[in-house]
N, C-alpha and C positions, 0 to 999 in steps of 0.2 A: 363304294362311297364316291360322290363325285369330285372331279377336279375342275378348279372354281376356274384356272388359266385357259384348261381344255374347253369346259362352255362357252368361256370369252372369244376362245379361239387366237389368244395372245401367248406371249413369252414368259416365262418366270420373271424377268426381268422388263419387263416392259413398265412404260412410263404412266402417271395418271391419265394424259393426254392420250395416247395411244388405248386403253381399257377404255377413256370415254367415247371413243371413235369407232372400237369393236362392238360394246353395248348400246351402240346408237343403232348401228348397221343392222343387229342380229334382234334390237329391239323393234323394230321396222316390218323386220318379218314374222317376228312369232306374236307380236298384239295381238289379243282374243277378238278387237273389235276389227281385224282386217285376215287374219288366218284361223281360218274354219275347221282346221284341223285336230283329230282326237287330242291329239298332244300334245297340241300349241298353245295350251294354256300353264300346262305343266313345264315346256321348257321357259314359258315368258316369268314363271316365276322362279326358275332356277336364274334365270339373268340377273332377277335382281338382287338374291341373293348372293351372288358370286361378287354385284356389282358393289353391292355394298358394304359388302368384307376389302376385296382390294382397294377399293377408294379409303378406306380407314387402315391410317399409318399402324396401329397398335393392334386391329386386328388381322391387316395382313402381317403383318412380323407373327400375330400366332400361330394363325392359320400356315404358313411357312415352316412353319419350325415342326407342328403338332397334329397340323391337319385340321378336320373338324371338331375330334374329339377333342382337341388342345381349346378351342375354341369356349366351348362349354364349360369344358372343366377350369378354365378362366371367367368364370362366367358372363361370358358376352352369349346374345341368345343367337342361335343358327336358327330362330325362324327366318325368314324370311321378308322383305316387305310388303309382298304381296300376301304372307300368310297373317299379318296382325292389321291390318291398312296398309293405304298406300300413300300417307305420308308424305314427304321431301322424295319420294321418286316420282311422284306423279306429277310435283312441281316440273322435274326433270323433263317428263316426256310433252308436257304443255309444249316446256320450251323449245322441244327436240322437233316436235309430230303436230305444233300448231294448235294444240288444243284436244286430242284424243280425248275421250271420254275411256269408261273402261264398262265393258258390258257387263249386265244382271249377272249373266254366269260366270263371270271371272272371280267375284269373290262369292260364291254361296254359303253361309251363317249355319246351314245345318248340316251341309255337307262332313261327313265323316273327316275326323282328323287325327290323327294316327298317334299313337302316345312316344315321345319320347326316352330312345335307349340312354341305360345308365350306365356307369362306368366304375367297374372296382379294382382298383391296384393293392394288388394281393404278393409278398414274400415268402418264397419258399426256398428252401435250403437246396442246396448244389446235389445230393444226393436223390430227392424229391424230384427234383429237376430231370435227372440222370433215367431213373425206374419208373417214373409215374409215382403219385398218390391221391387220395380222396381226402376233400378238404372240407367241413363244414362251419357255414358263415351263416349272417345276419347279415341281410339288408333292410332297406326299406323303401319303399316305392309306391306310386299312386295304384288303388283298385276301385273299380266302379261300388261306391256306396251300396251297400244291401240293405237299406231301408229305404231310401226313393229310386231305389234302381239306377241309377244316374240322371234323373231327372234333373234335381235338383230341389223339385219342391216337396214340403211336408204330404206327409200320408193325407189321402182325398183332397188335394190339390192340383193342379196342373199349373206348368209356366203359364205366363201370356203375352199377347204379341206387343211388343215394345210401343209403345206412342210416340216415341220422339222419332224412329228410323221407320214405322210401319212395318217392321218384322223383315227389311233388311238388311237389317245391320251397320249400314252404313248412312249418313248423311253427305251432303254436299253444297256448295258454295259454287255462286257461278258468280265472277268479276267480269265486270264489262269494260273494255278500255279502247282505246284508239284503234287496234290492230283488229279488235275481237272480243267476243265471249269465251271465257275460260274457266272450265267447272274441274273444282277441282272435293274428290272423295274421300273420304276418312273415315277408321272407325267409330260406329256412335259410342258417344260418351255413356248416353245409357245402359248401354245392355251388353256393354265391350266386344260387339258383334255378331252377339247370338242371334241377335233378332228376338229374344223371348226376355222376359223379366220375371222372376217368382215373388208375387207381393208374398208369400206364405212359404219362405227359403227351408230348406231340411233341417232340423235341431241338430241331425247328426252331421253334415255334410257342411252346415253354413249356407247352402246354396251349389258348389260346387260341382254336387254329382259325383263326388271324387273323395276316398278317405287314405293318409300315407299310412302304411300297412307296414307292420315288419315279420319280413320272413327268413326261416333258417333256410338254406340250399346245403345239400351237400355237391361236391363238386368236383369229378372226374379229371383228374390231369394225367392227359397221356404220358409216358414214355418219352424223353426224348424230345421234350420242349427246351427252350431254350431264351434268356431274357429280353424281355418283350414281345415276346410270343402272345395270342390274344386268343382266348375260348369266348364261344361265343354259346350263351344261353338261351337260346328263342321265348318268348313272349315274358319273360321275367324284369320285364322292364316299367315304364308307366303304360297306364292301362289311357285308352284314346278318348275320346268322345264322340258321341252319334255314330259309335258303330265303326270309329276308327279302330285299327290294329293296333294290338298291345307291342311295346317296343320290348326289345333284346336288353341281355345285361348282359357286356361284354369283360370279361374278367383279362387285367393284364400283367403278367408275371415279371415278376423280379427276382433272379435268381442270387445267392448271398454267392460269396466269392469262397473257394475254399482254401484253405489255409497251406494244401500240398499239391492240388492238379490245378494245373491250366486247361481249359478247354477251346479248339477251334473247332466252330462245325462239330462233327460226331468223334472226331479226333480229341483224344487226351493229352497232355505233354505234363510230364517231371522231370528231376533228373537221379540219376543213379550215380553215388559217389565211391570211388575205388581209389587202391592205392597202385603206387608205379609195379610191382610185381605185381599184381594185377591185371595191370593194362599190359605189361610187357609178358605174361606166359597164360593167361587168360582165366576163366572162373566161373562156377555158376553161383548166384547171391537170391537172397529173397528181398522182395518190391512190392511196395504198395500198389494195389490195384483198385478197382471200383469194387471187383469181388473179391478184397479180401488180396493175404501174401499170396506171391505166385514167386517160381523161381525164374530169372530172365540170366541167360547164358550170356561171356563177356568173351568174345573172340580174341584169341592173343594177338597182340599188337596192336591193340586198338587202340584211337588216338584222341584227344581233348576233342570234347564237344559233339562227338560223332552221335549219331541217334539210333537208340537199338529199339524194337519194335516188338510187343508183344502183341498179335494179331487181334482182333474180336474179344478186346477188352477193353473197349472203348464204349463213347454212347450209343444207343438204341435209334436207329432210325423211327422217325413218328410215322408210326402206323404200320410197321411190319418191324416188331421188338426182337426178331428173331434174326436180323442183319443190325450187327453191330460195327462202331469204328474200330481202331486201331490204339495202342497206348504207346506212344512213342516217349522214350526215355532219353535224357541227354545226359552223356557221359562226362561226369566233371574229375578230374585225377587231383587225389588231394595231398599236397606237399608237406610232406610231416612238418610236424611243431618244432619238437625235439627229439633226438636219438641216441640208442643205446648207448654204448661203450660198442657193442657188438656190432650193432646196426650201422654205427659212423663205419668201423670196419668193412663189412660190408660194400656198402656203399662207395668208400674210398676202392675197393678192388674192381668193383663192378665199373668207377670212372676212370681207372688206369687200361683194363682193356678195352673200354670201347674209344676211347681217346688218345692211348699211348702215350701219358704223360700222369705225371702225380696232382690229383686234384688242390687247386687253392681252398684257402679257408672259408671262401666267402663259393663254393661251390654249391650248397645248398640253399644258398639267397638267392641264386642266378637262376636255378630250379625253379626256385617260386617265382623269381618275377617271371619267367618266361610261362609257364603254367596258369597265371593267374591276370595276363596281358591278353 
């Protein structure tokens, strides 16, 4: 997907004044009516798309945040100005370029035009997430009508060519003033730039050529995805016109949180809760894992917070399920509540030798705070 800064050849941060200065320079050289090159028409109209997302406060803030897709899915349209007319940009280049005009082939009316991908934010559970699952959904999306073909027009009909634009789709206006003539093009109001008009529109279609369709997909999620992770569906998107490419439907996940693992990366993290004999002569305990109890061993002496590791029990790498991460366990030592008759025992013998002195009463508070600091 493009970056609209990188086109401009500017800063993420750069000023309006500064974008107008770059889109001036770089509009200079890729005009169709002065660079003859295959693909000078194609970059002159990513400029002005690029130009006219940064110059708007609301949708550079989205396009910053979200991208293109954010774009859309706020519904601001990412055609472009040179894909619907050219409008308040060709004001622009009047004033920039003296008057340009913009060649026949810069906008062509039948030229194939590609359908627009869609976008589905899909939830799936942390375990789903973990193993892979197939998921099947409903969308809905534009398909070329199968009773005018995508014409448009009713059966034994054809379009015809617009009267008011002559079948280019656009009109124009030339101003005469002091400095000069200035013609400025737009798309025609008639035929919203097909160039064609169907007096005899499809019953089924409206005219459009185009019917929204709903389809079930089912839908493969690898292993080892992870939230915001994006699949991408090829041609299950809006179907084109004249022969443009059918767009993608990009599917993006939201993994739900789960209630006992942390996940970083293909790494798991919990913690394992034990008591001070425990931690002080060691242990093996059983642990929640992704598969299920497993037993993880408690080295003697081990100390608050320390992290113990059960290897390749962790998440799946995408796309070789068979290298997994790590599950790493944080050891939390838990200070009793209350204690025996026996236990205070205990306890008071075990603080006389390792201390050399008769434990206070508040001996077991000091425990905890220090345990729980």
């Amino acid at each position: 997907m493009s970056d609209y800064y990188e086109i401009l050849g500017v800063e993420r941060n750069a000023t309006k004044d500064e974008i107008k200065a770059a889109f001036r320079k770089k509009a200079r050289q890729y005009h169709p009516d002065v660079n003859k090159a295959p693909d000078a028409e194609e970059k002159f109209k990513e400029l002005g798309k690029a130009y006219e997302t940064l110059m708007d406060d609301n949708k550079r803030a989205t396009y910053d945040r979200y991208g293109e897709d954010g774009l859309r899915d706020a519904g601001f349209s990412t055609a472009g100005p040179f894909d619907a007319g050219f409008g308040d940009l060709n004001d622009i280049f009047e004033s920039f370029f003296g008057g340009f005009g913009f060649s026949e082939r810069a906008t062509n009316p039948n030229s194939p035009q590609n359908g627009a991908d869609l976008r589905l934010n899909m939830q799936i559970e942390f375990e789903e997430a973990v193993f892979g699952v197939e998921k099947e959904v409903k969308i809905s999306h534009l398909e070329v009508c199968d009773e005018c073909n995508g014409t448009g027009a009713k059966a034994g009909t054809k379009p015809e060519t617009c009267p008011t634009c002559g079948g280019t789709g656009r009109v124009q206006q030339v101003t005469n003033t002091p400095l000069g003539s200035f013609r400025q093009i737009t798309t025609c109001p008639k035929c919203g730039g097909t160039g064609k008009v169907n007096p005899n529109p499809c019953p089924k279609c409206k005219g459009d050529g185009r019917l929204e369709v709903e389809r079930t997909l089912r839908i493969n999620i690898p292993a080892g995805v992870d939230n915001g992770s994006r699949i991408g569906l090829s041609s299950e998107g809006n179907c084109g016109k004249n022969g443009g490419r059918t767009g993608d439907l990009i599917v993006v996940l939201y993994v739900k949180e789960h209630k006992e693992f942390k996940r970083e990366g293909v790494d798991i993290y919990s913690t394992v809760d034990i008591t001070f004999p425990q931690a002080a002569l060691g242990d093996t305990v059983e642990v929640n894992t992704l598969d299920g109890v497993q037993q993880l061993v408690i080295p003697a002496g081990v100390q608050q917070d320390r992290i113990l590791q059960i290897k390749g029990a962790g998440v799946p790498h995408i796309g070789n399920a068979s290298k997994r991460g790590n599950h790493n366990f944080v050891v939390k030592i838990k200070t009793p509540q209350s204690l025996s008759a026996e236990e205070k025992q205990l306890y008071n013998k075990l603080f006389e030798i390792n201390c050399n002195k008769k434990p206070s009463s508040k001996f077991i508070d000091k425990m905890k705070n220090v345990l729980h600091n």
